[in-house]
Chimera marker file (.cmm) of the C-alpha trace (Angstrom):
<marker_set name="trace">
<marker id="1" x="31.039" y="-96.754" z="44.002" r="1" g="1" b="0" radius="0.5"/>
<marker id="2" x="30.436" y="-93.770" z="42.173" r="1" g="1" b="0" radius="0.5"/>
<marker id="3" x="30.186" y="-93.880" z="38.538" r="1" g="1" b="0" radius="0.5"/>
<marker id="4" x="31.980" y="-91.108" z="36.286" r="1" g="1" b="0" radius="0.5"/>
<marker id="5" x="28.291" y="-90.139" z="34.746" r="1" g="1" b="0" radius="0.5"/>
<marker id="6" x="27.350" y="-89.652" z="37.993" r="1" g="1" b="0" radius="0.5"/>
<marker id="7" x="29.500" y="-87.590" z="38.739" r="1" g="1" b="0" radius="0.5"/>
<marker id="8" x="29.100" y="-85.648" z="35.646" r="1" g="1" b="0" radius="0.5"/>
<marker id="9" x="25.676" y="-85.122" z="36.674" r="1" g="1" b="0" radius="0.5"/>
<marker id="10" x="25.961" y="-83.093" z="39.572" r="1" g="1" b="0" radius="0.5"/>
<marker id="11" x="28.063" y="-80.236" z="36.967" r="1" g="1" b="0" radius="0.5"/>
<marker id="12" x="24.725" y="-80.116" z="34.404" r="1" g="1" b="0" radius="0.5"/>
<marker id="13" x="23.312" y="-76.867" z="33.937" r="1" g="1" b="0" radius="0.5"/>
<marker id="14" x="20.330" y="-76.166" z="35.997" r="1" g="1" b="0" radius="0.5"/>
<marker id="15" x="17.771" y="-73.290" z="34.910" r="1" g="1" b="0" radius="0.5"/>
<marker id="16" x="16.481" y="-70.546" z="37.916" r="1" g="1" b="0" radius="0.5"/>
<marker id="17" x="13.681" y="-70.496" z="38.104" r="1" g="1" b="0" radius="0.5"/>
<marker id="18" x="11.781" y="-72.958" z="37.929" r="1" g="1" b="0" radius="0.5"/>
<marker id="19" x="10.211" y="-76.548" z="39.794" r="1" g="1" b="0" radius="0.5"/>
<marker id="20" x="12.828" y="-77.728" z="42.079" r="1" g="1" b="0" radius="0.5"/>
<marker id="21" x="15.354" y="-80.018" z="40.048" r="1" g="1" b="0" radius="0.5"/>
<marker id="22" x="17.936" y="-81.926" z="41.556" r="1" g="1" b="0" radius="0.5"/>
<marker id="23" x="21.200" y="-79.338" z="42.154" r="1" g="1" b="0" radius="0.5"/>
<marker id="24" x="23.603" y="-78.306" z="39.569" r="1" g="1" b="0" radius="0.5"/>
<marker id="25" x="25.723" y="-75.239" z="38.928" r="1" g="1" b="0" radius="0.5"/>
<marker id="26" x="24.134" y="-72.291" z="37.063" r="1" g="1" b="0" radius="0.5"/>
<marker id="27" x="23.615" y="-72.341" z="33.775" r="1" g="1" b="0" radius="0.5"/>
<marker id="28" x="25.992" y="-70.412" z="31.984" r="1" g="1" b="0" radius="0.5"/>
<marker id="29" x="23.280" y="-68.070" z="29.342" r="1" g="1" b="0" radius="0.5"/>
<marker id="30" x="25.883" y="-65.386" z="28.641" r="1" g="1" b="0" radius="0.5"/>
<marker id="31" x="28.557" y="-67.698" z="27.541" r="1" g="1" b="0" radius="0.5"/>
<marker id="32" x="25.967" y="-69.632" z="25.506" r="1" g="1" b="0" radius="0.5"/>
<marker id="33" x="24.781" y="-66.067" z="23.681" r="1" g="1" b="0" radius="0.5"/>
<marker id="34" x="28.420" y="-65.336" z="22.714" r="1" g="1" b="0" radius="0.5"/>
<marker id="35" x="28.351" y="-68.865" z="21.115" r="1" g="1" b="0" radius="0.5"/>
<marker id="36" x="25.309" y="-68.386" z="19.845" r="1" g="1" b="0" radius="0.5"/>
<marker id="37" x="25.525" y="-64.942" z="18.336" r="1" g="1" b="0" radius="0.5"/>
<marker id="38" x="29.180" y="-64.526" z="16.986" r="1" g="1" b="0" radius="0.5"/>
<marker id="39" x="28.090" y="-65.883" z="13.821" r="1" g="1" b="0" radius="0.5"/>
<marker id="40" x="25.653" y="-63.109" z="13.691" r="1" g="1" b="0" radius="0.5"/>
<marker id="41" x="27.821" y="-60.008" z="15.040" r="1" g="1" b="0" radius="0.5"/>
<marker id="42" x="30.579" y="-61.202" z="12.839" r="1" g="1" b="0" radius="0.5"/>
<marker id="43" x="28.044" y="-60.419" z="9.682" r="1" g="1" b="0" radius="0.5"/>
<marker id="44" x="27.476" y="-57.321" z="10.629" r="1" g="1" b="0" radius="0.5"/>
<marker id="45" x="31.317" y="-56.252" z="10.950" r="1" g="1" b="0" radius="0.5"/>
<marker id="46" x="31.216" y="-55.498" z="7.026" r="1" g="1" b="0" radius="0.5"/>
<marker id="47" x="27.758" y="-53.590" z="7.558" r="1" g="1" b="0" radius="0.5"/>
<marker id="48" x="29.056" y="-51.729" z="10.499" r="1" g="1" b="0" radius="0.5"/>
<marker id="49" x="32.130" y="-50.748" z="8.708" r="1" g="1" b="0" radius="0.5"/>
<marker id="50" x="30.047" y="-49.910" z="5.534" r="1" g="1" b="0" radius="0.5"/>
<marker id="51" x="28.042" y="-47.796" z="7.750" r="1" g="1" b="0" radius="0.5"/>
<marker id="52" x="31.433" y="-45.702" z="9.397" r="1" g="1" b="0" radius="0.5"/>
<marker id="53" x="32.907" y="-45.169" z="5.682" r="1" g="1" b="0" radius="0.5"/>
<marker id="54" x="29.096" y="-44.120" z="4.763" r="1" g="1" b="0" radius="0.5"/>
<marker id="55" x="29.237" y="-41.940" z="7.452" r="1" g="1" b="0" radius="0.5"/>
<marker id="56" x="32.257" y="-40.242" z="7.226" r="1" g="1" b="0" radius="0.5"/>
<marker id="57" x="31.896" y="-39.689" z="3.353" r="1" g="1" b="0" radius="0.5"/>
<marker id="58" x="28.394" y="-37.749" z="4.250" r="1" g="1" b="0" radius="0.5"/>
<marker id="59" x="30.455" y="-35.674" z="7.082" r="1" g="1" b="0" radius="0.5"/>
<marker id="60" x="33.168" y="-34.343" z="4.506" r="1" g="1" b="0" radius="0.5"/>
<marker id="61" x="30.483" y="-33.529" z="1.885" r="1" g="1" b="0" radius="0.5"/>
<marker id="62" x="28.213" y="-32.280" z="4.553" r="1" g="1" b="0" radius="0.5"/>
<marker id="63" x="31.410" y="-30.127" z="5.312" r="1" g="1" b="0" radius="0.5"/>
<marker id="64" x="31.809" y="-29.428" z="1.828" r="1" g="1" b="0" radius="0.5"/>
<marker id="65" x="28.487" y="-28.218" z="1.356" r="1" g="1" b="0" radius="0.5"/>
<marker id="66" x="28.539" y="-26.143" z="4.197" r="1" g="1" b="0" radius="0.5"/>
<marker id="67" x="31.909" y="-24.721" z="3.091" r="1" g="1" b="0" radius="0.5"/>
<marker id="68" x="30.120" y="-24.148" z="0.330" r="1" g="1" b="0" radius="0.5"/>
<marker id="69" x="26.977" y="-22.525" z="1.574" r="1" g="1" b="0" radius="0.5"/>
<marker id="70" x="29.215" y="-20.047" z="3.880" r="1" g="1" b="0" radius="0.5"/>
<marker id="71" x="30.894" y="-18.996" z="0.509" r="1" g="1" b="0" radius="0.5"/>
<marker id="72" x="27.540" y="-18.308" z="-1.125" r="1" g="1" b="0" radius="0.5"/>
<marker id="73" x="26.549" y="-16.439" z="2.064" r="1" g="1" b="0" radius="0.5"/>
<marker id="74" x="29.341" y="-14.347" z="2.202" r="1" g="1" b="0" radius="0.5"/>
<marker id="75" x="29.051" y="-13.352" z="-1.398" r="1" g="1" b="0" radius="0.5"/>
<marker id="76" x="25.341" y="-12.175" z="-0.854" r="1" g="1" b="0" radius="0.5"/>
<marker id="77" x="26.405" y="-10.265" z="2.046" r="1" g="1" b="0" radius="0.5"/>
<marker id="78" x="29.314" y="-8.542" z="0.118" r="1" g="1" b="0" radius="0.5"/>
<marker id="79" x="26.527" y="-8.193" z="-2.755" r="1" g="1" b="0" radius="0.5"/>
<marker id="80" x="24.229" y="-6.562" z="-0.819" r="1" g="1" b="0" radius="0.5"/>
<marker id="81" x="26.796" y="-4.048" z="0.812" r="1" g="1" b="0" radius="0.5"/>
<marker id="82" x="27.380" y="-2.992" z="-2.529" r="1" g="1" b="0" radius="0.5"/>
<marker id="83" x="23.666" y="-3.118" z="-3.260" r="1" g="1" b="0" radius="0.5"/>
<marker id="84" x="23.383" y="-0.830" z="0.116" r="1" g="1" b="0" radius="0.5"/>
<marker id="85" x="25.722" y="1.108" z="-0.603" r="1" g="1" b="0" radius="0.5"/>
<marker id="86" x="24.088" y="1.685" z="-4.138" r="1" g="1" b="0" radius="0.5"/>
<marker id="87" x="20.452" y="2.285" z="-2.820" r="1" g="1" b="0" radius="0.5"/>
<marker id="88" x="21.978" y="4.904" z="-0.246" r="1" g="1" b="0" radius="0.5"/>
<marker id="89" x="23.528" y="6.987" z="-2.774" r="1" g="1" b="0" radius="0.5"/>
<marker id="90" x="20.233" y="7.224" z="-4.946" r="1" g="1" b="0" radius="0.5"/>
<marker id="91" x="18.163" y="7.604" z="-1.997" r="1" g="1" b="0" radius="0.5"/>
<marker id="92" x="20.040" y="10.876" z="-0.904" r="1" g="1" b="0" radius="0.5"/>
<marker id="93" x="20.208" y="11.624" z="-4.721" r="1" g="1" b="0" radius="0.5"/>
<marker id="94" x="16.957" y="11.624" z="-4.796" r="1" g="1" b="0" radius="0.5"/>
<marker id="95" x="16.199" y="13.544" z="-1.570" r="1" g="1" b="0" radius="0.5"/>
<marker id="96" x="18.804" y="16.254" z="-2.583" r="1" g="1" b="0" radius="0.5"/>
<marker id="97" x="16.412" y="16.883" z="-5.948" r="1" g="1" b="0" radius="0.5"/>
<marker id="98" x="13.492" y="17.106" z="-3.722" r="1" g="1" b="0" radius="0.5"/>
<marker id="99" x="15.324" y="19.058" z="-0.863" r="1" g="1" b="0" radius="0.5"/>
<marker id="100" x="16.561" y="21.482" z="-4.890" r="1" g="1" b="0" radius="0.5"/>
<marker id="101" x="13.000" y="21.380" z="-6.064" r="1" g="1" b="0" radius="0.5"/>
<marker id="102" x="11.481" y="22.551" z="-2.948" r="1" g="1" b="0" radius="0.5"/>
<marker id="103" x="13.583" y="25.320" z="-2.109" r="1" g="1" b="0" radius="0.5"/>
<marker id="104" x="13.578" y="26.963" z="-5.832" r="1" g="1" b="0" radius="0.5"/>
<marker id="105" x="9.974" y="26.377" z="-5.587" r="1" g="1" b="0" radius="0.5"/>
<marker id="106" x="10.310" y="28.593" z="-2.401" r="1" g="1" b="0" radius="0.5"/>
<marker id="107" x="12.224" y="31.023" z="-4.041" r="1" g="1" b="0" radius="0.5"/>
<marker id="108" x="9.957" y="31.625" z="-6.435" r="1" g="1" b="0" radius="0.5"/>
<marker id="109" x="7.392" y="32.243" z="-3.813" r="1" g="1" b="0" radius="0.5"/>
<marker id="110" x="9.863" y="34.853" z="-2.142" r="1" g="1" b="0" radius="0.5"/>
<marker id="111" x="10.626" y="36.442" z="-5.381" r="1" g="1" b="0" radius="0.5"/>
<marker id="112" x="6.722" y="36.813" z="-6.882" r="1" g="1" b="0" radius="0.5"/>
<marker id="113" x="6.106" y="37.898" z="-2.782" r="1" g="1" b="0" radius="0.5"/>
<marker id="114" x="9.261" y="40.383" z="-3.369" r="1" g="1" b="0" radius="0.5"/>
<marker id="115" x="8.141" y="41.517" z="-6.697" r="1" g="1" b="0" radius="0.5"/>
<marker id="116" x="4.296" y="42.254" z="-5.261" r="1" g="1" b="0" radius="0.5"/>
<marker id="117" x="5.546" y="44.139" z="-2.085" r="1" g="1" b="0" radius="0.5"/>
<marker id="118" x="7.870" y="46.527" z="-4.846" r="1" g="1" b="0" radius="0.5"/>
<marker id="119" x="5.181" y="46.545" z="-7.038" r="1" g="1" b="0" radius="0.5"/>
<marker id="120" x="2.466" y="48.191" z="-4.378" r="1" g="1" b="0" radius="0.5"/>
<marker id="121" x="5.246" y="50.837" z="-2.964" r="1" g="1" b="0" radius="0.5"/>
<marker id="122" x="5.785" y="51.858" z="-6.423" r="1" g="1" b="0" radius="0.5"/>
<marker id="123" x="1.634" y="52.371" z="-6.761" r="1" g="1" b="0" radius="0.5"/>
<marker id="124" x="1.609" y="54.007" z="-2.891" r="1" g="1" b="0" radius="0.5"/>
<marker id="125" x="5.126" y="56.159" z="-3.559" r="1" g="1" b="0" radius="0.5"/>
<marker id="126" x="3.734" y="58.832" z="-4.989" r="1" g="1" b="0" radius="0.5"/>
<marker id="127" x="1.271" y="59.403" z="-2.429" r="1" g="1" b="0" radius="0.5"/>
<marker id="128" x="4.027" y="59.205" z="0.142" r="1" g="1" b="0" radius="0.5"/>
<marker id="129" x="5.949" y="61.690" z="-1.617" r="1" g="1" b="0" radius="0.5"/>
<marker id="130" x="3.143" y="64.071" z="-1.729" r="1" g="1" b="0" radius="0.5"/>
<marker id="131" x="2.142" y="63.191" z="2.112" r="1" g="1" b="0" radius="0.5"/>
<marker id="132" x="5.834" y="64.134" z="2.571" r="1" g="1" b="0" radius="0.5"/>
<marker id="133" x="6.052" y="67.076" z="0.991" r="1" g="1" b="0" radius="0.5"/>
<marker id="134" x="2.585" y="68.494" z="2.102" r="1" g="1" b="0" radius="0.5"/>
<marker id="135" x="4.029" y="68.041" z="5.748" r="1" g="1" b="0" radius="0.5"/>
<marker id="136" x="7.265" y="69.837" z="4.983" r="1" g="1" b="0" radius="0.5"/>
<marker id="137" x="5.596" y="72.463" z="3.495" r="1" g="1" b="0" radius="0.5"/>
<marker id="138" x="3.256" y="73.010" z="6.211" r="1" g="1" b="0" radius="0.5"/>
<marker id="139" x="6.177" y="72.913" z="8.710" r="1" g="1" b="0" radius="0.5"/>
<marker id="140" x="7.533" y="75.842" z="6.499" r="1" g="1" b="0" radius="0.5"/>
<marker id="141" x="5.143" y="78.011" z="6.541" r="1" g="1" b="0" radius="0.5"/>
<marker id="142" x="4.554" y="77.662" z="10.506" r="1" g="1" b="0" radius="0.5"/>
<marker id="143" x="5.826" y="81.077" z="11.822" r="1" g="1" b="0" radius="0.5"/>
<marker id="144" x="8.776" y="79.902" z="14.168" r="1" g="1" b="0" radius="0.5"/>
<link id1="1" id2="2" r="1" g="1" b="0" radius="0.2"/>
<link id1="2" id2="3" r="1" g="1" b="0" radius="0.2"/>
<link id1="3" id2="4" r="1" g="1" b="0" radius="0.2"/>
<link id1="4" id2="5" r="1" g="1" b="0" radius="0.2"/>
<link id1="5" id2="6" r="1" g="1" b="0" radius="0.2"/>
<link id1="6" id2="7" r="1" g="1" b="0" radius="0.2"/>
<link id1="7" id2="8" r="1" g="1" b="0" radius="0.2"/>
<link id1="8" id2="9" r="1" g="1" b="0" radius="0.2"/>
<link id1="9" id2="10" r="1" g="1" b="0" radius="0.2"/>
<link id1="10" id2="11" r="1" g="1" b="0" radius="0.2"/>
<link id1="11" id2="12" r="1" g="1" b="0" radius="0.2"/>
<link id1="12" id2="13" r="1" g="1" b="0" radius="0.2"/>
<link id1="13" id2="14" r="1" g="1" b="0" radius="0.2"/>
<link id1="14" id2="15" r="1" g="1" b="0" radius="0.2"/>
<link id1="15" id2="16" r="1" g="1" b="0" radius="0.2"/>
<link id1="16" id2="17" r="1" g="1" b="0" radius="0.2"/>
<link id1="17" id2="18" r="1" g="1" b="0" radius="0.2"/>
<link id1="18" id2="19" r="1" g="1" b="0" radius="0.2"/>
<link id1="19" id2="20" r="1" g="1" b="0" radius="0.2"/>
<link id1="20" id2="21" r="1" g="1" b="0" radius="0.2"/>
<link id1="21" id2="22" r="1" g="1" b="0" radius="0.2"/>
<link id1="22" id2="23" r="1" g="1" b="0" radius="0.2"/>
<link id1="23" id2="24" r="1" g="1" b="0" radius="0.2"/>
<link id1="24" id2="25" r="1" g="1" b="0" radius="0.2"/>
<link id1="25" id2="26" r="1" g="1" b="0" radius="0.2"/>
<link id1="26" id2="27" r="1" g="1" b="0" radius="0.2"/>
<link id1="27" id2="28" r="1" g="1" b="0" radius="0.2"/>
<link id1="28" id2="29" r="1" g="1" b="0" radius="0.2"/>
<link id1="29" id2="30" r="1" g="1" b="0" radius="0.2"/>
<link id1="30" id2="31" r="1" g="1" b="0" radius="0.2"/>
<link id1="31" id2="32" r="1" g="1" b="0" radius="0.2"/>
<link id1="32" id2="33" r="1" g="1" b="0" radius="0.2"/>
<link id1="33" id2="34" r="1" g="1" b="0" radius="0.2"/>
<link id1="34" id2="35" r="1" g="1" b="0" radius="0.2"/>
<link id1="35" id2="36" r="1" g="1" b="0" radius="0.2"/>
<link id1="36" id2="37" r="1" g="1" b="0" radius="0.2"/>
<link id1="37" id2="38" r="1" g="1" b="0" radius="0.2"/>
<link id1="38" id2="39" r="1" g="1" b="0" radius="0.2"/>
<link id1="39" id2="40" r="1" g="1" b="0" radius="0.2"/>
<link id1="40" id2="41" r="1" g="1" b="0" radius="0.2"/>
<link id1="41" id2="42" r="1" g="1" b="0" radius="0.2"/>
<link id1="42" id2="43" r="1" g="1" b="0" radius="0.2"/>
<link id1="43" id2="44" r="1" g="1" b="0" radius="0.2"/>
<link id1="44" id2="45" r="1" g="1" b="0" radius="0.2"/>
<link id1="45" id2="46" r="1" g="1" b="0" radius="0.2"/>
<link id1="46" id2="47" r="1" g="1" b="0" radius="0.2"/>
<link id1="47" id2="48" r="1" g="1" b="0" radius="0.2"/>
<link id1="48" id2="49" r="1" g="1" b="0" radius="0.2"/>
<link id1="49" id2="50" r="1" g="1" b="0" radius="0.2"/>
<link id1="50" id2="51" r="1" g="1" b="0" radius="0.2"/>
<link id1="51" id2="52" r="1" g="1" b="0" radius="0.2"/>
<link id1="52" id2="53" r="1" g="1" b="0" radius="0.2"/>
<link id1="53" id2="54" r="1" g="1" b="0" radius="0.2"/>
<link id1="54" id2="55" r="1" g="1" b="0" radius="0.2"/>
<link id1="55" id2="56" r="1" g="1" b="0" radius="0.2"/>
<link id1="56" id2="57" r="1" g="1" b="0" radius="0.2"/>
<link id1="57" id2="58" r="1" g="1" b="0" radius="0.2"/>
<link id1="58" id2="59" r="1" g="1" b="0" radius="0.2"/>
<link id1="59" id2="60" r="1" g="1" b="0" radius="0.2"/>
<link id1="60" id2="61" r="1" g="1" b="0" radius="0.2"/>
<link id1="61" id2="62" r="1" g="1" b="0" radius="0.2"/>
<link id1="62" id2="63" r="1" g="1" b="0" radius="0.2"/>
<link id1="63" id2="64" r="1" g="1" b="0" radius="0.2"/>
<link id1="64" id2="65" r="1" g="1" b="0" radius="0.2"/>
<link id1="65" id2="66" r="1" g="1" b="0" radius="0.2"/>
<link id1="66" id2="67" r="1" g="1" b="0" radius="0.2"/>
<link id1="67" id2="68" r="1" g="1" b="0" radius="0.2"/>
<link id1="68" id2="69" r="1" g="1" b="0" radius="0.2"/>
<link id1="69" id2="70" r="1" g="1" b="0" radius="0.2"/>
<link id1="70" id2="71" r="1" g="1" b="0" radius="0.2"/>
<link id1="71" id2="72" r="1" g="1" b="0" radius="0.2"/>
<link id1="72" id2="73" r="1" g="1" b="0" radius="0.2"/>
<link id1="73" id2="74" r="1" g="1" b="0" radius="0.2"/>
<link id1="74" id2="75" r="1" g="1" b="0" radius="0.2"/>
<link id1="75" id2="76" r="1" g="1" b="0" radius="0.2"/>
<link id1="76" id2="77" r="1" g="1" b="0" radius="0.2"/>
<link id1="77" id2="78" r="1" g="1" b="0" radius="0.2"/>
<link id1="78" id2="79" r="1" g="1" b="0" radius="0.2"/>
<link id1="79" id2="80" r="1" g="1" b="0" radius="0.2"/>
<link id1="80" id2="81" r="1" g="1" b="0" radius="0.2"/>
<link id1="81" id2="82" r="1" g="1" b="0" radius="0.2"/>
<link id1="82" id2="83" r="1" g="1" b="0" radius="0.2"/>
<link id1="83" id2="84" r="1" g="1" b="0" radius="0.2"/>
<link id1="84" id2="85" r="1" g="1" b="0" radius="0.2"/>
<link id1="85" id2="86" r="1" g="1" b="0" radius="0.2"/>
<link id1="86" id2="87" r="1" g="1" b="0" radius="0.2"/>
<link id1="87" id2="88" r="1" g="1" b="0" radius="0.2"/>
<link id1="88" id2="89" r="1" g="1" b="0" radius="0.2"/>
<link id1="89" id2="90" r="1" g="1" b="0" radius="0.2"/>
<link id1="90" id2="91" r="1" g="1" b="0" radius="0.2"/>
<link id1="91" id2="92" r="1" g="1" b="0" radius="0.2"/>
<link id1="92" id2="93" r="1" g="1" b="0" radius="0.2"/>
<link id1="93" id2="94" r="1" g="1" b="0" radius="0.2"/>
<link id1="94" id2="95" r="1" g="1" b="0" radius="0.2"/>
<link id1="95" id2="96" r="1" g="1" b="0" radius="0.2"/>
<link id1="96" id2="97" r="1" g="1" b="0" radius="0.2"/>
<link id1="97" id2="98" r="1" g="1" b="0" radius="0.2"/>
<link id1="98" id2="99" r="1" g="1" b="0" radius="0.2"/>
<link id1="99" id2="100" r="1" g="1" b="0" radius="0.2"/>
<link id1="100" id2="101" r="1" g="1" b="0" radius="0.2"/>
<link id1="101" id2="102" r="1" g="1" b="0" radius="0.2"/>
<link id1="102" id2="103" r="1" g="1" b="0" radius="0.2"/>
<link id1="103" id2="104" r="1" g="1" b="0" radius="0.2"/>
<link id1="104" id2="105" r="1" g="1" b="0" radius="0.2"/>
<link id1="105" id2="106" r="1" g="1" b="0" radius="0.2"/>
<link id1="106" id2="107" r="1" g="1" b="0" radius="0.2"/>
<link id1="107" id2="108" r="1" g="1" b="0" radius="0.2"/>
<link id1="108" id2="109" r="1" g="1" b="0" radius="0.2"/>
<link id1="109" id2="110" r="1" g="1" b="0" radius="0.2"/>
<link id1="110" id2="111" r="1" g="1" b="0" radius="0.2"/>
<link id1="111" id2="112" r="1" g="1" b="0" radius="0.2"/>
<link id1="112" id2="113" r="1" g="1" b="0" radius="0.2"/>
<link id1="113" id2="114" r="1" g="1" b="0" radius="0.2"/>
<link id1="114" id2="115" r="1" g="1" b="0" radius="0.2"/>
<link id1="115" id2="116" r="1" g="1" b="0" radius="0.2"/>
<link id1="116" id2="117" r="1" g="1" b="0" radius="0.2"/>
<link id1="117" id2="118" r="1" g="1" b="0" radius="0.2"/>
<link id1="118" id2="119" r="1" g="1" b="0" radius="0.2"/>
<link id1="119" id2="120" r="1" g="1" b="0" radius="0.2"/>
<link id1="120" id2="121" r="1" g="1" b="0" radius="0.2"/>
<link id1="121" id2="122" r="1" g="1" b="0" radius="0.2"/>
<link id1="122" id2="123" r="1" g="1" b="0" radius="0.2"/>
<link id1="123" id2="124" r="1" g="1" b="0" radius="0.2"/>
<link id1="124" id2="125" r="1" g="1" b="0" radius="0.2"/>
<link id1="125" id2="126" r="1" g="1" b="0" radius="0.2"/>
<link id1="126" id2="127" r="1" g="1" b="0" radius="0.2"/>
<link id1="127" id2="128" r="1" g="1" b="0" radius="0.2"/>
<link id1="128" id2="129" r="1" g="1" b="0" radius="0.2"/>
<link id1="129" id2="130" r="1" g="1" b="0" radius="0.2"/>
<link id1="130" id2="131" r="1" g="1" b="0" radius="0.2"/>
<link id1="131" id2="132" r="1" g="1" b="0" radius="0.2"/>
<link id1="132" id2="133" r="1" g="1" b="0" radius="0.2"/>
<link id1="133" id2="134" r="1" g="1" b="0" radius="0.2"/>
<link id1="134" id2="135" r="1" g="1" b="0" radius="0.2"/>
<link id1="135" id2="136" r="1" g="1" b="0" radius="0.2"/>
<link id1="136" id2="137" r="1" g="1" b="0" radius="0.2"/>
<link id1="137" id2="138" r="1" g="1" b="0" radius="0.2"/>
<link id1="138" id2="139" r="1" g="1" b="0" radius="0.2"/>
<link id1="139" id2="140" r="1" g="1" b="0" radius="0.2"/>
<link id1="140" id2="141" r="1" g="1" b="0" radius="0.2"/>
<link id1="141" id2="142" r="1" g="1" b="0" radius="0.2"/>
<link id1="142" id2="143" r="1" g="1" b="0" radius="0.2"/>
<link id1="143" id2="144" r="1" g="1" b="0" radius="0.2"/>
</marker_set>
């Protein structure tokens, strides 16, 4: 007769692999592991959920700071339009004056140049007039 241990027996876990053993069913390591470890992974339930609420409080104030930062950049930009804006005007300011300076400078060239060329037909005038009036007379007294 067969004896309840016996019978037992033939149900006992049996590792793979390994030395031949007398047969057995399987050994059941993934059921042991959940056993074995749910003492463990139910720790870390408080860590992990420390760790979300970490993690979400750094995503709004990484938000924040870039909400932040796109404030700060969109003042500098306005800034520096006005800035722009600012640096044009004196730039052309400052080229008009030039463009001002240059251009009386040349007109006091044109009017020393105009002043020479009335000064030397005043000195050759009379001359002219004389050349003139020499030929006129000469044509004059040419019997016709």
């Amino acid at each position: 007769m067969v004896r309840l241990g016996d019978f037992l027996a033939r149900f006992r876990p049996s590792g793979v692999p390994g030395a031949a053993a007398p047969s057995g069913v399987p050994a059941d390591y993934a059921a042991e592991q959940v056993d074995e470890l749910e003492p463990v992974f139910s720790a870390l339930a408080g860590v992990q959920a420390a760790c979300a609420d970490k993690r979400e409080r750094a995503e709004r104030r990484a938000g924040a700071v870039r909400a932040h930062a796109r404030d700060q950049a969109a003042d500098i930009v306005a800034s520096a339009r006005v800035e722009a804006d600012a640096e044009r005007a004196r730039a052309a300011a400052h080229v008009r004056d030039r463009d001002e300076q240059a251009v009386a400078e040349r007109m006091r060239e044109a009017a020393a140049a105009a002043e020479e060329v009335r000064r030397r037909s005043a000195e050759r005038m009379p001359e002219m007039v004389a050349r003139v009036a020499g030929l006129v007379r000469s044509l004059a007294d040419e019997p016709s």
